[in-house]
N, C-alpha and C positions, 0 to 999 in steps of 0.2 A: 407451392406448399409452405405452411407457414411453421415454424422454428418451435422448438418447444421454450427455447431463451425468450421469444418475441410475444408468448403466450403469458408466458409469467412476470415480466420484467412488470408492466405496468401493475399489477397485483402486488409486488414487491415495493415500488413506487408511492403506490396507496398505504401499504404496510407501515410505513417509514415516515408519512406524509410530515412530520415533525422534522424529521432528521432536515428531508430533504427541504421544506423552507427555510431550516435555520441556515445550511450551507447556501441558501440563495438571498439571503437579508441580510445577514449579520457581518461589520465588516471583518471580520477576523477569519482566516482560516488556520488549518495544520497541514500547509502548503510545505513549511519549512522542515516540516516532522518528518513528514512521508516522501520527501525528498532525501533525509537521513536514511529512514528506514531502510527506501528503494537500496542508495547506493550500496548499505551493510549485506541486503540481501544477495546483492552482486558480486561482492568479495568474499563472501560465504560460498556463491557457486562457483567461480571462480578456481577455488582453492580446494573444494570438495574433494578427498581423497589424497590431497596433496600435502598437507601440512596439516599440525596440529591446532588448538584452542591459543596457545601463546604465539604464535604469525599471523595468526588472526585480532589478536586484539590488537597488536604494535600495527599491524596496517590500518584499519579502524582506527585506533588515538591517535598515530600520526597525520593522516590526511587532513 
């Protein structure tokens, strides 16, 4: 039975078709960005419920 994600994904693919040759040609990526982003998002769950906005930045600046 086929996935309704496996049905759309290449339409999605097509959609983009810009996006997606530039992240395959071009040398540069935001490899380093969303490596940032990821970990913040991690220490955000992390901490969820647990402390406030100010334990949250001092861990964030500090690392």
């Amino acid at each position: 039975m086929t996935s309704p994600a496996s049905i759309r994904s290449p339409h999605g693919i097509d959609r983009d078709r810009d996006a997606v040759m530039a992240g395959l040609t071009l040398p540069w990526s935001s490899g380093v960005v969303e490596g940032h982003v990821n970990r913040i998002k991690m220490l955000k769950r992390q901490m969820s419920g647990h402390a406030g906005f100010q334990l949250l930045r001092r861990r964030v600046l500090l690392a």
